[in-house]
N, C-alpha and C positions, 0 to 999 in steps of 0.2 A: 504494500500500500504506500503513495505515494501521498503527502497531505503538505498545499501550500499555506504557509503559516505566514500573518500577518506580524508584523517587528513594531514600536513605536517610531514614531516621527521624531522623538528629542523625548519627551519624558518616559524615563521607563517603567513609569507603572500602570502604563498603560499598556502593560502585557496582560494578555486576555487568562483566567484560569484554564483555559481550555486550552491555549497553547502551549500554557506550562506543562497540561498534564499530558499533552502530545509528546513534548521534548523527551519527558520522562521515560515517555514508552520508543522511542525513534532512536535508531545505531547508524544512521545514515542523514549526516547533514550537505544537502546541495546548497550553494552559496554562489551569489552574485558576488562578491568580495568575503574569502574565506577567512580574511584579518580581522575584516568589521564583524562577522559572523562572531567572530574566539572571541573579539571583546566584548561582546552583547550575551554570549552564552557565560562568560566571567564575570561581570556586573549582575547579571543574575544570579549565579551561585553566591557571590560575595555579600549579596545583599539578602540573599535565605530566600530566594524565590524560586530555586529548581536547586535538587539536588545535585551534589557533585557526581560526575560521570565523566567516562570519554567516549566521545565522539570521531566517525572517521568524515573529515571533512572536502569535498571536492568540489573544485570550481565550475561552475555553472551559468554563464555571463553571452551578452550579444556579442563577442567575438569567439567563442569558441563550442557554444549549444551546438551548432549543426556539425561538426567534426565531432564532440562529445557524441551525441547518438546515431551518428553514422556507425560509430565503434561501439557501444556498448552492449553486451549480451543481454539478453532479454531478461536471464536469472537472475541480474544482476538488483531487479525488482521486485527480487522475492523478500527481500530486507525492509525493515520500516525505515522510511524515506521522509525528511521533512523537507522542504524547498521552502528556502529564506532569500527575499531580495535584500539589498540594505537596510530599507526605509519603510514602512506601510504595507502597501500589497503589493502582493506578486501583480507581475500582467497589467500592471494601469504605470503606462511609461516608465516601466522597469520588465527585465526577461522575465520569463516562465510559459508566456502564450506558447512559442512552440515545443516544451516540453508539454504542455498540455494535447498537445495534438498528433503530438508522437504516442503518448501514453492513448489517447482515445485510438486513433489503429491498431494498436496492438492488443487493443482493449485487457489493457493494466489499470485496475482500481487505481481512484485516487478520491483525492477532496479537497476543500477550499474551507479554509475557518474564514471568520467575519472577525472584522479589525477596524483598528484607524487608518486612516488615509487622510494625506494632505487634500486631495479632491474633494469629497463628502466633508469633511470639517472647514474650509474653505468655502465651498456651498453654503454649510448651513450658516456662518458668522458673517457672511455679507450680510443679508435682506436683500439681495438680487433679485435671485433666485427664488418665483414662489414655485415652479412646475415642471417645466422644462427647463434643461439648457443642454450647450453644445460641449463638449470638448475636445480641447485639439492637441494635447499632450504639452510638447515644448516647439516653438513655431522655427520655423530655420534661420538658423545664424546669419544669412549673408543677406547685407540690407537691402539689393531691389526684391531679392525671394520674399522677404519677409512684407515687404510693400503689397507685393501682387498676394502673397496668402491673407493678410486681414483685408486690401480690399474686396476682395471673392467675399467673406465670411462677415462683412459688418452691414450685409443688407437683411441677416436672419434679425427674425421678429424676436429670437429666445438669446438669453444671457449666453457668451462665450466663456468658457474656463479655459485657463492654459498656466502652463508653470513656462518659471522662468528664471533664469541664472543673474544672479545679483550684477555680473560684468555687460551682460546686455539690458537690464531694464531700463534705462533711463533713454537707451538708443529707441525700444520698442516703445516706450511712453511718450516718443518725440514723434515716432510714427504715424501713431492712433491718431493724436491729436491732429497731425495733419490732415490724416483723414476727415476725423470727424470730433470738432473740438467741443461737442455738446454731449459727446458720453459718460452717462455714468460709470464709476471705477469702483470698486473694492480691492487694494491689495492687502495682503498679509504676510510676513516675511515670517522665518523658525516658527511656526505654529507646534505650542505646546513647550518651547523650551524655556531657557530664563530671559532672553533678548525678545523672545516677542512679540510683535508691534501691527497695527491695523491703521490702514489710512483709508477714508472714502471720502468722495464728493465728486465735483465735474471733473475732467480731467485737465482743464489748466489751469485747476487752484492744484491737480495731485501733482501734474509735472513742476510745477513752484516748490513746494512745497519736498519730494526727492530730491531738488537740486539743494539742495540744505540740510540733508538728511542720513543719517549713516545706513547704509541701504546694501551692507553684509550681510549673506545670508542667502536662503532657498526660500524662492514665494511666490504664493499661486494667489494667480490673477481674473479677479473675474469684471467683464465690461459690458455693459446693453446699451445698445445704442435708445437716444428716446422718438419715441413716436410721434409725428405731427400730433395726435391728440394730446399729447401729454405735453407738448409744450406752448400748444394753444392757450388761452386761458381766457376768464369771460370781463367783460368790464367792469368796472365798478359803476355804483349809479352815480357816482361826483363826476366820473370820467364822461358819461353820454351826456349830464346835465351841463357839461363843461363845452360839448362838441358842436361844432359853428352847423348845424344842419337842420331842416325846418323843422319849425314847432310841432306838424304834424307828424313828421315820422318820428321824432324823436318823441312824443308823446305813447304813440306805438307801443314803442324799443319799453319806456319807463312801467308801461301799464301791465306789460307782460311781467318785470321784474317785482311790480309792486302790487300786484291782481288787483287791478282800481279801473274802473270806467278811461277809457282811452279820454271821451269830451273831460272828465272834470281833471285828467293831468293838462289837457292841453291848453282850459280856462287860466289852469294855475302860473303856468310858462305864460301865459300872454297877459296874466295881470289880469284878467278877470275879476 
């Protein structure tokens, strides 16, 4: 049995009991980085959250998965098997998708625990997001790429998620804007650790407002563009009372806002 195990994002107690008591029963750890793996299986044992054991650990990463299961023997699945990415879940902009698809051919048991994830916790701490949204993992490094991917994607009606590396955001916040300088923003940088931190509003108070800002770290980004409706808005009655247009339509306009006889706003405007 093969089980991908979700890891935390920066605090570790946010290890699930279900994971622990997976680690417990698992002789076969696959890892995305088998370093970071030994220091997160040590910080747990140090901290009295899993027992002490060993572990044989093997690397498992987007440079090396399809040469890894080109070679490996099928018995080699006969072992309990846990698969740890870094950070969060497996398979959401980290490997495991296609160990998952190697194991479904062969049809080798597996399973997937429920965990943190930068995406769903990012989700839920905006107020973006009521329903839908899109996401696009990490957008591409090289700036016309990145130009042409968010304008493709910034005519959808649903919130965009995407992470993004502390060395390009200020590049991609200068982009958006270009595009389109009435979007709404939610970023979040190290969600869950001790640095922290949430920025929202339009985005040329957030791009302001980054340029001034220590902006180390991992952080996922969520943007909606707003709607003609939403940026419409209705007049005020000072504003139509205010407005050079005849007494009659503007009487209209008042009588609808104020449910009053159209004649007796229009007596009133003309001093009646």
């Amino acid at each position: 049995m093969v089980t991908f195990l979700p890891t935390p994002i920066g605090n570790l107690e946010d290890i699930t009991l279900r994971v622990l008591q997976r680690l417990k029963e698992c002789e076969v750890l696959l890892c995305e980085d088998t370093r970071i793996t030994k220091k997160l299986i040590t910080l747990l044992q140090e901290r009295g959250f899993l027992i002490k054991k060993e572990f044989t650990y093997y690397p498992l990463h987007s440079h090396n998965e399809e040469e890894f299961l080109e070679n490996i023997q099928l018995d080699f699945f006969h072992q309990e098997i846990a698969y740890l990415s870094d950070a969060g879940m497996p398979c959401i902009s980290d490997p495991g998708a296609k160990l998952i698809l190697f194991l479904q051919k062969h049809n080798i048991a597996y399973d997937v625990y429920g965990g943190i994830s930068a995406l769903t916790l990012g989700v839920a701490f905006s107020g973006i997001v009521e329903k839908e949204f899109t996401f696009l993992g990490f957008p591409p490094h090289k700036f016309q790429e990145k130009i042409e991917f968010f304008s493709k994607r910034l005519n959808s009606e649903v919130p965009l998620v995407f992470y993004e590396s502390p060395y390009r955001l200020l590049e991609t916040m200068e982009i958006l804007c270009k595009i389109d300088s009435n979007l709404q923003v939610f970023l979040a940088k190290e969600l869950t650790k001790k640095y922290q931190n949430i920025f929202f509003g339009k985005i040329t108070e957030i791009c302001e407002i980054l340029n001034k800002a220590n902006i180390k770290g991992e952080w996922v980004c969520i943007i909606k563009a707003v709607s003609k409706k939403e940026e419409q808005r209705s007049l005020t009655q000072e504003e139509i009372y205010s407005m050079d247009i005849p007494p009659k339509i503007k009487a209209k306009i008042l009588s609808k806002l104020q449910d009053r006889p159209t004649q007796e706003i229009y007596k009133e405007l003309c001093g009646q």
